[in-house]
C-alpha positions in Angstrom: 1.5 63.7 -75.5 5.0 65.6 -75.4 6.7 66.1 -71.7 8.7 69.1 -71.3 11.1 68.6 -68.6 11.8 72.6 -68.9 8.1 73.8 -68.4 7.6 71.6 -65.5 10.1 72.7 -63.9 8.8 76.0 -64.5 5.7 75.4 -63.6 6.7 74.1 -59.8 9.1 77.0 -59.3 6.3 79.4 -60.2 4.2 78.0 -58.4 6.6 78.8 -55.6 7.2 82.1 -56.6 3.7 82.6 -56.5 2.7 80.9 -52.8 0.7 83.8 -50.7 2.4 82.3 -47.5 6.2 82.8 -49.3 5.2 86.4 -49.9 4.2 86.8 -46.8 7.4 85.5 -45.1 9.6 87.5 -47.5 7.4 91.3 -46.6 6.7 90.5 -43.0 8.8 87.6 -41.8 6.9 86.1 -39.0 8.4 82.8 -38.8 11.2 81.2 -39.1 13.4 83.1 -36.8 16.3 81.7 -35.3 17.2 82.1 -31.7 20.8 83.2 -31.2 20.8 82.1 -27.8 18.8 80.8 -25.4 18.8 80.1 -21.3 15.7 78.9 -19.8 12.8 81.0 -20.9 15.0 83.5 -21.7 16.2 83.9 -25.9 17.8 86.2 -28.0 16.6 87.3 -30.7 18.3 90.1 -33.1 20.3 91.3 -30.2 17.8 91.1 -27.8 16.5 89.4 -25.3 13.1 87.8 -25.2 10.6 86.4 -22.5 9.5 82.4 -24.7 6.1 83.0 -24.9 5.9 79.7 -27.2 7.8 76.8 -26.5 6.0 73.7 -25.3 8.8 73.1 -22.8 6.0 72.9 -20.3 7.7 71.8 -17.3 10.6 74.1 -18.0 13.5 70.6 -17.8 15.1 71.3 -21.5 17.9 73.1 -19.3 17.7 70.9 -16.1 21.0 69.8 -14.7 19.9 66.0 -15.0 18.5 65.8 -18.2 21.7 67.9 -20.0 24.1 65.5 -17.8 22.3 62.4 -19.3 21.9 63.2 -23.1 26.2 64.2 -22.6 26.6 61.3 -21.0 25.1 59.1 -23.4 27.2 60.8 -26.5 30.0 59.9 -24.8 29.6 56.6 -24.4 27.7 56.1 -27.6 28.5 58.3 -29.6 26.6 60.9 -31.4 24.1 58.6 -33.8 23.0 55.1 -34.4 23.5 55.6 -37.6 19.9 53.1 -39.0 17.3 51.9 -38.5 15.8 49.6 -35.5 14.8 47.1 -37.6 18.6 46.4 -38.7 21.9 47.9 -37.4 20.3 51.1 -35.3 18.8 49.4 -32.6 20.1 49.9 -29.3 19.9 48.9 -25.2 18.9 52.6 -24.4 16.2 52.7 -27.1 14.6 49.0 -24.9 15.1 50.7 -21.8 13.4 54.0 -22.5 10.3 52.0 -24.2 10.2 49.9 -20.9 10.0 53.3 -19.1 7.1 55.1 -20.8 5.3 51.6 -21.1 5.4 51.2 -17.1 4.8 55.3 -16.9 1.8 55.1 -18.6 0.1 52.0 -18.2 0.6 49.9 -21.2 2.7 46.7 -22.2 4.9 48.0 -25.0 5.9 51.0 -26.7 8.3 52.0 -29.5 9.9 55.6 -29.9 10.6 56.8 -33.0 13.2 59.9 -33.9 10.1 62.5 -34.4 7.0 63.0 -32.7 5.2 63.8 -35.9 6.4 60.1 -37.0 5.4 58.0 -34.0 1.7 60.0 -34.3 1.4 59.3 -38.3 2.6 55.6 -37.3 0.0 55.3 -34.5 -2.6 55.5 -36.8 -1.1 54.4 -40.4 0.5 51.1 -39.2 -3.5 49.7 -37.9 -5.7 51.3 -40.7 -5.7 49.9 -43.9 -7.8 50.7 -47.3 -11.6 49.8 -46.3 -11.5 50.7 -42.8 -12.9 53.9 -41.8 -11.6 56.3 -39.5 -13.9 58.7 -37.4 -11.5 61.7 -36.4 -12.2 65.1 -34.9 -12.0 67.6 -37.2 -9.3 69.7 -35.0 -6.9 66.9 -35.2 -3.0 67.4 -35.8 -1.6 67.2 -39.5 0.4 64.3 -38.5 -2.8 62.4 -37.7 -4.3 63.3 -41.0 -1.1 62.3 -42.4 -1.9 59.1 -41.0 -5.1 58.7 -42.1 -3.9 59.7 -45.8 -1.2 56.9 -45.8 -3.6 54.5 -44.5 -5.4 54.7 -47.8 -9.0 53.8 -45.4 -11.7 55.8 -46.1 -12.3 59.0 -43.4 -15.3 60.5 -41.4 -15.0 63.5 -39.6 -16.7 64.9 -36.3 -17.8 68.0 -35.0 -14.5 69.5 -32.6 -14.6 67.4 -29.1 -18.8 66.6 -29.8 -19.5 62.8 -28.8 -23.5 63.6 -30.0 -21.7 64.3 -33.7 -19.2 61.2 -33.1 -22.6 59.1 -32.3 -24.3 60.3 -35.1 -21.4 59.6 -38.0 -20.8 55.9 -36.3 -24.1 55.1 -36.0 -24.3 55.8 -40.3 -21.7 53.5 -41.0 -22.1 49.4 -42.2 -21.9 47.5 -38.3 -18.9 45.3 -40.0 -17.1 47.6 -41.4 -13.7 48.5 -39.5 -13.3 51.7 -37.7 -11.3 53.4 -35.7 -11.6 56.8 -33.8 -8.6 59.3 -34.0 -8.4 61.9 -31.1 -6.1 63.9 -29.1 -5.5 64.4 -25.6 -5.1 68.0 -25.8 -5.6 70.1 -28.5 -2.2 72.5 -29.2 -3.7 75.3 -31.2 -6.9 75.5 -28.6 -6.2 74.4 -25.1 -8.5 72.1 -25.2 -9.2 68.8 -23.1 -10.8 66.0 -24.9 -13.9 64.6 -23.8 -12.5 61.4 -23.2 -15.0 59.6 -21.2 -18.1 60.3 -23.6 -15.9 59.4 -26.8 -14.7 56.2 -25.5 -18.0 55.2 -24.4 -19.5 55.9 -27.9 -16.1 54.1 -29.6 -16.7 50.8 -27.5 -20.3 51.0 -28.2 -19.6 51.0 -32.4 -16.4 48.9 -31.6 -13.5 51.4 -32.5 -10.2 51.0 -32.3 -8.7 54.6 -31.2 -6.0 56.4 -30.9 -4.6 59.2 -29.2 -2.1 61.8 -29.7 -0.8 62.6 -26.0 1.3 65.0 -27.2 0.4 68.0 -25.0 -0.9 65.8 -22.6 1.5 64.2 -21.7 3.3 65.7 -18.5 0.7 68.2 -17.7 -2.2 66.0 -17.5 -2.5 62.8 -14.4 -0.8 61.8 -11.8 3.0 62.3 -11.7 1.9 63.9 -15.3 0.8 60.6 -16.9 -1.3 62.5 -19.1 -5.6 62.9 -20.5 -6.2 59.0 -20.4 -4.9 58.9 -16.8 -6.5 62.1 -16.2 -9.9 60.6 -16.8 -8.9 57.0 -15.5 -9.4 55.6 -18.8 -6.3 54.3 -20.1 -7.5 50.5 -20.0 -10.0 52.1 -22.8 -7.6 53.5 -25.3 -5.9 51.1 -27.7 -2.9 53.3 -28.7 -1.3 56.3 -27.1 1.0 58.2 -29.5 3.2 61.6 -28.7 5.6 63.8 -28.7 9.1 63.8 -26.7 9.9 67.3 -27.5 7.4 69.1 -25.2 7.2 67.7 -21.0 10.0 65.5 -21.9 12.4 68.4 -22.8 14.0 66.4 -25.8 12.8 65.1 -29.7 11.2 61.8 -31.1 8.2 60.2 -30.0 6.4 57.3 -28.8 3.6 54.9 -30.0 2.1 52.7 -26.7 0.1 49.7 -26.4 -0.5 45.9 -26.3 2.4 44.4 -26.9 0.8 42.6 -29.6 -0.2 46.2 -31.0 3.6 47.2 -30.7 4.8 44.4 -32.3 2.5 45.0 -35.4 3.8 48.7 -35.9 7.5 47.3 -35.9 6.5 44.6 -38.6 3.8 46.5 -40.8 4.5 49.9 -40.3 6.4 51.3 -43.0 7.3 54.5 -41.4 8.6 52.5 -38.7 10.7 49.8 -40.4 12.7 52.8 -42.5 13.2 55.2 -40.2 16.6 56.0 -38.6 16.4 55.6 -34.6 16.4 58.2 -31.8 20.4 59.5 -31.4 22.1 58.5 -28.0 21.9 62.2 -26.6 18.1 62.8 -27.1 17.0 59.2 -25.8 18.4 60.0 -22.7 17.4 63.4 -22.4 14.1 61.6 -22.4 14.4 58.8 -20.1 16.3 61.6 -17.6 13.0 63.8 -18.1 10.9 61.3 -17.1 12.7 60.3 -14.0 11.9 64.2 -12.8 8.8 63.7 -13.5 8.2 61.0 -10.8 10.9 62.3 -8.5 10.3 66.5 -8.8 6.9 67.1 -8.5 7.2 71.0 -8.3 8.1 71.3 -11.5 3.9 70.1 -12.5 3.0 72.0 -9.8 4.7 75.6 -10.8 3.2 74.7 -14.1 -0.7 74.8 -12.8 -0.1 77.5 -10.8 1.5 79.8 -13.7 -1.0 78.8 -15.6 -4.0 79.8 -13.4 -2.1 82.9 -13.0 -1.4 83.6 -17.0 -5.3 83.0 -18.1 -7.0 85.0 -15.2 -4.2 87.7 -16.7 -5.4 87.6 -20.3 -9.0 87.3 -19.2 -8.5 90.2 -16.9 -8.0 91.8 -20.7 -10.5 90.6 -21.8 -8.6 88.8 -24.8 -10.7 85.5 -25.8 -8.3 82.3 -24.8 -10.9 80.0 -27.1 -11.9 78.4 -23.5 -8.4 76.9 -23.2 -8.0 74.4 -20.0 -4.1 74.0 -20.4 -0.8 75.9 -20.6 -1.1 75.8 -24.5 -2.8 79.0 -24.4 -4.2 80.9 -27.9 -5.1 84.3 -27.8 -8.0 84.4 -30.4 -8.0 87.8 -32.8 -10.2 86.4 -36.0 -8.3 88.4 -38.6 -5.0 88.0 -39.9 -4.0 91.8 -40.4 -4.9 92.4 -36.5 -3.4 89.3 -35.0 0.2 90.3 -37.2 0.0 93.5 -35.5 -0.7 92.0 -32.1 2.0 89.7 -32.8 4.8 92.5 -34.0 3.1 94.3 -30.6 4.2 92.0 -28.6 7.8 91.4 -30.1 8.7 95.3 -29.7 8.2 94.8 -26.0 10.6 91.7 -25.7 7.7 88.7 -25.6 7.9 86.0 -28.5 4.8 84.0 -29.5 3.8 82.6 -32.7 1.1 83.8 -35.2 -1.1 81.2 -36.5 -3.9 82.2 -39.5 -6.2 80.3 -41.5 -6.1 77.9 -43.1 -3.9 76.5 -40.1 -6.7 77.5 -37.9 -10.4 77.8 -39.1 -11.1 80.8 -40.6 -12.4 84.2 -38.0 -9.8 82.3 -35.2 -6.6 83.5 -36.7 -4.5 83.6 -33.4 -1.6 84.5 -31.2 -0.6 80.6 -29.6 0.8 81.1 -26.3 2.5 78.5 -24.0 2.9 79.1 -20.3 6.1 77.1 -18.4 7.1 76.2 -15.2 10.3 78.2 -15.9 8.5 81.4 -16.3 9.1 83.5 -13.5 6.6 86.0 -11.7 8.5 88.8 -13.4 8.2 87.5 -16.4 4.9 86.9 -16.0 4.4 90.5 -15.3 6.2 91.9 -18.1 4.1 89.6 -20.0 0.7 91.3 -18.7 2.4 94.4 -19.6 3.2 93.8 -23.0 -0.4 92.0 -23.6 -1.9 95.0 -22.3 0.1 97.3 -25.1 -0.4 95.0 -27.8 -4.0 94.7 -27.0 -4.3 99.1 -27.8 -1.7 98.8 -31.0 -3.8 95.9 -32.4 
């Protein structure tokens, strides 16, 4: 067999060339754009400005006063990077004393953060499943779980969406000694939805599952002081491993795995993706551990949350636009075809509101979608002009 470097390289860059989704972005351009400016909920965009209809800033503290003193702060002092990884030279007092923080915060021994949510969430699960496990996951889990569960190299079953009869069903199939574990998250960012934590721990003890949750959009805007869907339920003794995000409630990037310390100390030791990884920067770490100091000391901020939110979906429902039974401020305004939801989406740009456009096969086919995310910073005016501008793109679409 002859290798052509020539038409291999031609074959990838046709294949580009050929992608639906790059044609699409090239004719229509529906993602991708780049702010110009941005203050609060407020961006510009093109010369104008826009009402964020879309950013999972939920409690609105990406611009508060506290948070942007500490991440300055901590540049200052240490400068702008760590430069590696934890395991070596990049390891740093802030990085111990934020993982101390979020432990305490939400009820576990130990925790690690890592400079990405989509990391920490791919770790949670990668770093404890290994080839001959199997892992039960709900089919409407995030691509940096399935990521996860590719790396792991263990075999995968998956579940009817947030169905604990379907979860019984594939568990009760499998060999009783093989391993398993059970991949969830708290809530689910492209529906709204709350998992049904209770039922699907009880079925995971019962077929002895280690699980693991993605918090992501949880955390924050779920339990007390926003401690997020395990606290919500009063389950977090039940879950093994709470992964998430740092860029939504906690107005900053990275994320977090959370455990037994034991569990902890595994990731950091067996977990490739840990182990290589550069470390959270000085500025972002702190924006975090300032964020979750408002948490516990601010309270409004939660509460102007659930109260915008009640507000925004008795709106849209008042439209009669389908929110897919959403419980949370990630919001999606289901349109089940691609041509319609573009239109509602440009509809909605021409008067001033920016969302994002989301079509199979990132959502299952017929629930092509507008995703929405309601803040604390919204304003009632804003909230108004939102109503109107739903209201126009609902006739234009």
């Amino acid at each position: 067999m002859t290798f052509s470097l020539f038409s291999s390289r031609t074959t990838i860059a046709d294949r580009c060339k050929d992608d639906s989704s790059t044609k699409l972005r090239l004719r229509y351009a529906p993602y991708y754009h780049a702010m110009e400016s941005q203050q609060g909920t407020t961006v510009r965009l093109q010369g104008r400005d826009m009402i964020m209809l879309a950013s999972n800033d939920y409690l609105g503290l990406s611009f508060h006063p506290k948070v942007i003193e500490a991440s300055r702060a901590a540049t200052l002092k240490w400068g702008s990077s760590p430069t590696g990884a934890r395991v070596s030279n990049g390891s740093r007092a802030y990085h111990v004393e934020l993982e101390e923080k979020l432990a305490a915060f939400l009820g576990k021994e130990a925790c690690h953060v890592h400079a990405a949510g989509y990391l920490s969430c791919l770790s949670g699960v990668a770093a404890f499943a290994q080839k001959g496990d199997v892992i039960l996951a709900d089919k409407n889990i995030h691509s940096c779980l399935w990521d996860g569960i590719r790396l792991s190299a263990a075999d995968v079953e998956r579940f009817s969406h947030n169905s604990a009869d379907d979860l019984r069903a594939v568990a009760a199939s499998l060999p009783a000694n093989i391993a398993k574990m059970m991949v969830l998250e708290g809530v689910y960012s492209m529906e709204g939805h709350i998992a049904h934590l209770p039922a699907l721990l009880s079925i995971a003890n019962e077929y002895d599952c280690f699980n693991v949750l993605d918090d992501a959009h949880g955390f924050g805007v779920l339990g007390r002081q926003g401690r997020g869907t395990c606290d919500h339920f009063g389950v977090t003794d039940k879950v093994d491993i709470i992964c998430g995000s740092m860029s939504k409630s906690l107005a900053s990037t990275g994320g977090f795995v959370a455990g037994d310390r034991a569990y902890i100390e595994y990731l950091r030791t067996h977990g490739k993706h840990t182990i290589f990884s550069a470390s959270l920067s000085p500025s972002q770490t702190a924006a975090a551990s300032a964020a979750l100091d408002v948490l516990q000391t601010e309270p409004e901020h939660l509460e102007r949350l659930w109260k915008n939110q009640k507000r925004y979906l008795a709106l849209l429902t008042s439209l009669g636009l389908d929110t897919w039974g959403s419980e949370t401020p990630a919001v999606p305004i289901v349109i089940g075809d691609k041509q319609r939801a573009y239109a509602f989406w440009q509809a909605l740009l021409e008067k001033g509101v920016f969302t994002v456009m989301s079509i199979a096969p990132a959502v299952p086919p017929g629930k092509d979608l507008i995703r929405t995310a309601i803040s604390a910073g919204h304003t009632d005016e804003q909230i108004d002009r939102i109503g109107e501008a739903m209201a126009y793109a609902l006739k234009k679409s």
